[in-house]
C-alpha positions in Angstrom: 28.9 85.3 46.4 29.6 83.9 42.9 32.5 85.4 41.2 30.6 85.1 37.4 33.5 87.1 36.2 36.2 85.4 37.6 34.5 81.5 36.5 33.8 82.9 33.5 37.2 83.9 33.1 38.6 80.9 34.4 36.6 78.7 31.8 37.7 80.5 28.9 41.0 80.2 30.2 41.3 76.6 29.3 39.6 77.1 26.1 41.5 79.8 24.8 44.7 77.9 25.0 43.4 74.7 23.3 42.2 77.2 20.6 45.6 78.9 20.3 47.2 75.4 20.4 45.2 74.4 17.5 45.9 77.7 15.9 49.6 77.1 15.8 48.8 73.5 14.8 47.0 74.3 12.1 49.1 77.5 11.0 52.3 74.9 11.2 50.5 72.3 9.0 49.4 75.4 6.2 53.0 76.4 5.9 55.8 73.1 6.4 59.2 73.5 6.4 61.2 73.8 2.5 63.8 71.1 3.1 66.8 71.8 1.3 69.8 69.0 1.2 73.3 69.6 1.2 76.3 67.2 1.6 79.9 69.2 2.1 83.1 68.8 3.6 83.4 70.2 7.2 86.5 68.2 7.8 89.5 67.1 6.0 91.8 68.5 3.2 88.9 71.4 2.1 87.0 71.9 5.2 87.6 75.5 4.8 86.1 76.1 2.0 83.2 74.0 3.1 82.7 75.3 6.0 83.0 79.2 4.3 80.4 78.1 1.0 77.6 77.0 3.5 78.2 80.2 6.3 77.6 82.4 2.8 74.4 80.4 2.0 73.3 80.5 5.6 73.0 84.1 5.5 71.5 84.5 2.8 69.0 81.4 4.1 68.7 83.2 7.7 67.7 86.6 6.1 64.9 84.8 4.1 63.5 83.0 7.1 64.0 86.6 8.7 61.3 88.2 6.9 58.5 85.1 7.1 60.0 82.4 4.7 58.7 81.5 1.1 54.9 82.1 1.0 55.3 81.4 4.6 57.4 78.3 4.8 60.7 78.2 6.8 63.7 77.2 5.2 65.5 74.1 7.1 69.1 72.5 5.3 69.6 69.3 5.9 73.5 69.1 5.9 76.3 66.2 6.3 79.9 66.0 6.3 81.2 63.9 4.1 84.8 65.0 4.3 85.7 65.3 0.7 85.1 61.7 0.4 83.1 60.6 -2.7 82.0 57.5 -0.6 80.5 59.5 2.3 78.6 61.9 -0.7 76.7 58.9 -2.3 75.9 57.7 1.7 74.9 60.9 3.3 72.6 62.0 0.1 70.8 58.4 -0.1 70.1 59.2 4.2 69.0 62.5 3.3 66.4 61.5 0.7 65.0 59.0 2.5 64.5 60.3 5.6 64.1 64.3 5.0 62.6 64.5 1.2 63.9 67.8 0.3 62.5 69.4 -2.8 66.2 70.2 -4.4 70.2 69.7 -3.4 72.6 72.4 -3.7 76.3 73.7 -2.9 77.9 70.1 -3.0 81.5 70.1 -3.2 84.2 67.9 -5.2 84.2 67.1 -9.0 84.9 63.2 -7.7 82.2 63.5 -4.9 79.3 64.7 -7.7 80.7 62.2 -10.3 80.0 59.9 -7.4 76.3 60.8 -7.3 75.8 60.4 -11.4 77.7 57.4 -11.3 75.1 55.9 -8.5 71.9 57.7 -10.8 71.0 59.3 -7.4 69.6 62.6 -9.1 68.4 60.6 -11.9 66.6 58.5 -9.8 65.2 60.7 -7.3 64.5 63.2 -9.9 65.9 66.0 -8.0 68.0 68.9 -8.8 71.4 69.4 -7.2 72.5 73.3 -7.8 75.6 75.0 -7.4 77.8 72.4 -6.9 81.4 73.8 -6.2 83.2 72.2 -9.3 83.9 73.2 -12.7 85.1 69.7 -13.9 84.3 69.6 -18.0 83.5 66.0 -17.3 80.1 67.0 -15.2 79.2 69.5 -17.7 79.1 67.1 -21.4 77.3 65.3 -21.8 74.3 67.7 -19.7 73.1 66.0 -17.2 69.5 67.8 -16.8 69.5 67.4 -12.9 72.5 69.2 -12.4 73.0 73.2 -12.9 76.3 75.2 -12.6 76.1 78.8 -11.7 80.2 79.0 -11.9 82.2 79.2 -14.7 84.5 75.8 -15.9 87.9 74.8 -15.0 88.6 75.0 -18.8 87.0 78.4 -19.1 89.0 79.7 -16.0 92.8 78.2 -16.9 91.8 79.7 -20.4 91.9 82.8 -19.5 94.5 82.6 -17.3 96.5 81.3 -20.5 95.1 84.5 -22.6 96.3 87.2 -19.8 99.4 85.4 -19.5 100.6 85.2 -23.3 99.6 89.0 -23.6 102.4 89.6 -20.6 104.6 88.0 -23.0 104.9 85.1 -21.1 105.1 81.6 -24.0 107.0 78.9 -21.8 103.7 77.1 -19.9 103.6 74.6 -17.3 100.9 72.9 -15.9 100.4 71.5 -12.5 96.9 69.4 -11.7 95.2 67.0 -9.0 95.4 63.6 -11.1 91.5 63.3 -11.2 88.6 64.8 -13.4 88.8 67.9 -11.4 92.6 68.5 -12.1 92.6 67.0 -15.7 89.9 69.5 -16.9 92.0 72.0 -16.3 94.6 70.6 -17.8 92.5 69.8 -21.1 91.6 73.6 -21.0 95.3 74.9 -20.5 96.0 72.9 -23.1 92.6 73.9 -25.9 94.2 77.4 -25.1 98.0 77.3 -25.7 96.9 75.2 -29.3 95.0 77.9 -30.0 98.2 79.9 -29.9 100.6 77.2 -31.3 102.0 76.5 -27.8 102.4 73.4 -26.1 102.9 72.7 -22.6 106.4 73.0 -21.9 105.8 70.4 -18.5 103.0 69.1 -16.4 103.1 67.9 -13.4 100.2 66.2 -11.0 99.6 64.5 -7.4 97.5 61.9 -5.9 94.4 64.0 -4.3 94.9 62.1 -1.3 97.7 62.9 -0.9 98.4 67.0 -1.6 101.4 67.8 0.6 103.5 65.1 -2.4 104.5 67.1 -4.8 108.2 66.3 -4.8 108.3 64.2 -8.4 106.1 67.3 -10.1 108.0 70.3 -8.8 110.7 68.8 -10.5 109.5 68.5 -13.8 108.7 71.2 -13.9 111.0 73.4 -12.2 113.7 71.3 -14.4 111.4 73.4 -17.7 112.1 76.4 -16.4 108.7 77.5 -17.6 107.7 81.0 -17.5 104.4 80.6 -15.8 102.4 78.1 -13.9 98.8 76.9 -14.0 98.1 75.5 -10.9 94.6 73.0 -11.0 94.9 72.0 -7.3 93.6 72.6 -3.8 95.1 74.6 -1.3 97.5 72.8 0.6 99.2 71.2 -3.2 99.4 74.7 -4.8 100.9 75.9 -1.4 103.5 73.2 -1.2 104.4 73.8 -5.0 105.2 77.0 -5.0 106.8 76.8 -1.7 109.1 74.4 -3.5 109.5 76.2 -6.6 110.3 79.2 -5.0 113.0 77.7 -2.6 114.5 76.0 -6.0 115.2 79.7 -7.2 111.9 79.4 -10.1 110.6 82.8 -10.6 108.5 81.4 -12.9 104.4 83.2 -13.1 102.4 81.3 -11.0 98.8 81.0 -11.3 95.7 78.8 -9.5 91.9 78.6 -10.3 89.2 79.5 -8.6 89.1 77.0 -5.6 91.9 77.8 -4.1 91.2 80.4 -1.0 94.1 83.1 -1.3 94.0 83.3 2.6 95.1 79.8 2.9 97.7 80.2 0.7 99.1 83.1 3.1 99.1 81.5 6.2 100.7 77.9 4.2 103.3 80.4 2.5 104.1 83.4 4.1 103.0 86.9 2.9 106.4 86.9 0.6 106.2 83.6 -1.4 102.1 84.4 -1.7 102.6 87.6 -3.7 102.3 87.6 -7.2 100.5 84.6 -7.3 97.2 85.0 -9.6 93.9 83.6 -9.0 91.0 83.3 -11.3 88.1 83.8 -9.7 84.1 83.0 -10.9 82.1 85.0 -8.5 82.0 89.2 -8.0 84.9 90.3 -5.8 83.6 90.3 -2.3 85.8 92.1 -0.4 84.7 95.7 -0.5 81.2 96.7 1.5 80.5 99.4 -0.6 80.9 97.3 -4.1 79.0 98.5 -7.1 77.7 95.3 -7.3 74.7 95.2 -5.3 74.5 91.3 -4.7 78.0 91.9 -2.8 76.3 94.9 -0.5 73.5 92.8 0.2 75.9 89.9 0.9 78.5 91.8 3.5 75.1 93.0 5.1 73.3 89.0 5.8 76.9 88.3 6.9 76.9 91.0 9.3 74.0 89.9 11.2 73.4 86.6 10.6 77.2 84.9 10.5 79.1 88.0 11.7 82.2 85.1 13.5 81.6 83.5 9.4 84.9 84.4 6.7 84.0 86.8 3.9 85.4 84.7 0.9 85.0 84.6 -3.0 83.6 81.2 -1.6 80.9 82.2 1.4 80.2 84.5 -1.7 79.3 82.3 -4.2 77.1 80.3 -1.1 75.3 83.3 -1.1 74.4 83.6 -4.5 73.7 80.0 -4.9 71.3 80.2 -1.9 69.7 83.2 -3.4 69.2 81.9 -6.7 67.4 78.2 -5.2 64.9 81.0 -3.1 64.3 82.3 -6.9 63.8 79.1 -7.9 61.3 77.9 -4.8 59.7 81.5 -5.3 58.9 80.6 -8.8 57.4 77.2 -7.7 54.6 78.9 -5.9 53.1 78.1 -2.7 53.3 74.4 -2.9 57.1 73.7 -4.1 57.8 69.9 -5.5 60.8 68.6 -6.7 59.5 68.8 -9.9 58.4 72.1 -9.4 61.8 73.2 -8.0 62.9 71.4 -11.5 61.5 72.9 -13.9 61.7 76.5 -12.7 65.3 76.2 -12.6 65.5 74.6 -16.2 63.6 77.8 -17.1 65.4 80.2 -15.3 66.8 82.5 -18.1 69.1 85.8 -17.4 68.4 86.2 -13.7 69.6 88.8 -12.1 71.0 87.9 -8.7 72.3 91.6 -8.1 74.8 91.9 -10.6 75.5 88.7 -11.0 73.2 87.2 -14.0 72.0 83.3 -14.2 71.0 82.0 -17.6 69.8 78.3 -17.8 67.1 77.6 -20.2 66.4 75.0 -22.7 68.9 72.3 -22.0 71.7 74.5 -21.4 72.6 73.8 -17.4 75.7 76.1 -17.1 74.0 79.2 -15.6 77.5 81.7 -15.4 81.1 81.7 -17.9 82.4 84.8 -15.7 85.6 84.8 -15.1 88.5 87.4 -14.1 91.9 87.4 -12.6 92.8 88.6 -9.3 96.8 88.9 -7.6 98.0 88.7 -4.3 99.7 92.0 -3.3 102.0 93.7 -1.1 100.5 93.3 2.4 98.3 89.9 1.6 96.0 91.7 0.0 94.1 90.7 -3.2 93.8 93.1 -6.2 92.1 93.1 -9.2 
């Protein structure tokens, strides 16, 4: 006897999975991917921080794609290595570009590496938007460049204030100690804007080839030889590290300070818990070492960590990842359903006094530096980092 059940059954079998098939086809070709673009170093003499900025923006990333996407769309970064080499930046963006068409860049790293891109017109000419790149060179900030937006504070803004909460400890005899390039040389312009202000002068400076960070024999001498009362350091981990382990062996007990880039757990495994304390750090992100912080974007933060890079470092830089994914969603968001480079563009350029969780953005107009916070921070007894 005919089975009409079972041949019905068995012809709608077919059917229903070239229906479901075209479903998923279709539902995949409503709701594409958001490309984003990033080019960072996962190798050489800042892989660490590289590696800790993109784990932050991952989580924040992964927690978005978590709950369905933007209006539905994944989120999918594009990301290269170009191992702090300007060179590799300008190569691995053009590749990008061509063969993934993101709607924006973001968390780049390197004040050579993004004067690279401007130099080539790559944003110009693309007429993208490159956010959060981890620099706070002067020299990428005037004259604006209305493809690029800052959401940290600049090197001049940071080694001012070191300079303020240094004179009001009494402190008068300055040296300064920078990376010979536009990163380390805005510092150096902002240490010294600071100490005119207060009819100082640099008593020394000092500075090293950046490829070349572990020689820093000809500036710890001049400036150990000034016997200055405190130190601005404008260099990278493994140059700050060397210095002070050389001015402390000379017998300087001189103040020693570093800006934001430098990752105060390197310095304590490079140094030694001893030599580390004391040392200051300006920072340009909320502190983002305490779960149950007041500030919520740092709750939120140690909570995407947790489950979606829980082997990642918690850092001041995985922190400021996190925020600078958070505030490209914002800006995608605000593109509606059908984001655009322009799009992604514009709503940046209009972002005004966002609120990332305690942590406010404000572009607007042609003004493309989004945050100017800035505190101080001091390794303690233990390796620990106060405020």
């Amino acid at each position: 006897m005919l089975d009409v059940r079972r041949l019905v059954s068995s012809s709608l079998t077919p059917l229903l999975a070239a229906a479901a098939l075209a479903f998923g086809s279709l539902a995949a070709h409503a709701a594409p991917e958001v490309v984003i673009g990033q080019v960072v170093p996962l190798t050489g003499v800042i892989a660490g921080t590289g590696d800790e900025y993109s784990a932050g923006a991952a989580a924040y990333f992964a927690t978005v794609n978590a709950k369905g996407g933007i209006y539905g769309r994944k989120i999918r970064v594009v990301q290269k290595d170009d191992a702090y080499k300007p060179e590799a930046t300008v190569a691995h963006t053009k590749e990008i570009l061509e063969k993934d068409n993101p709607v924006a860049l973001f968390g780049y790293v390197g004040t050579a590496n993004i004067a690279a891109l401007n130099k080539n017109n790559i944003l110009t000419d693309n007429k993208i938007a490159l956010l959060a790149p981890y620099t706070g060179a002067e020299e990428l900030r005037v004259p604006v460049n209305p493809y690029l937006f800052h959401i940290r504070a600049s090197y001049p803004d940071e080694t001012a204030k070191m300079v303020e909460h240094l004179h009001t400890l009494g402190l008068r005899k300055f040296a300064v100690f920078y990376q010979n390039d536009g990163f380390g040389k805005g510092g150096l312009i902002g240490a010294e804007r600071a100490l005119e202000k207060l009819n100082l002068k640099a008593v020394a400076t000092g500075f090293y080839d950046r490829t070349k960070p572990d020689d820093i024999e000809a500036a710890a001498k001049a400036i150990g030889d000034a016997k200055p009362d405190a130190v601005i350091m404008v260099a990278v981990n493994r140059a700050s590290s060397a210095l002070i382990k050389k001015l402390r062996d000379s017998g300087s007990r001189a103040r020693l300070f570093s800006i934001s880039v430098v990752n105060f757990k390197e310095l304590l495994k490079n140094t030694g818990d001893e030599l580390a304390r004391g040392v200051g750090i300006s920072q340009v992100m909320p502190f983002p070492y305490n779960m149950a912080s007041p500030v919520p974007v740092v709750r939120e933060f140690h909570a995407a960590m947790k489950q979606h890079q829980p082997t990642k470092t918690i850092s001041y830089a995985s922190m400021e990842g996190f925020i600078a994914a958070k505030v490209l969603v914002e800006a995608v968001k605000r593109a509606r359903a059908d984001p655009s480079r322009e799009r992604v563009l514009q709503q940046l350029a209009d972002m005004r006094d966002y609120d990332a969780g305690g942590f406010k953005v404000n572009f607007g107009g042609d003004n493309r530096v989004g945050s100017r916070f800035v505190e101080v921070t001091v390794i303690g007894s233990g390796g620990r980092l106060l405020r």
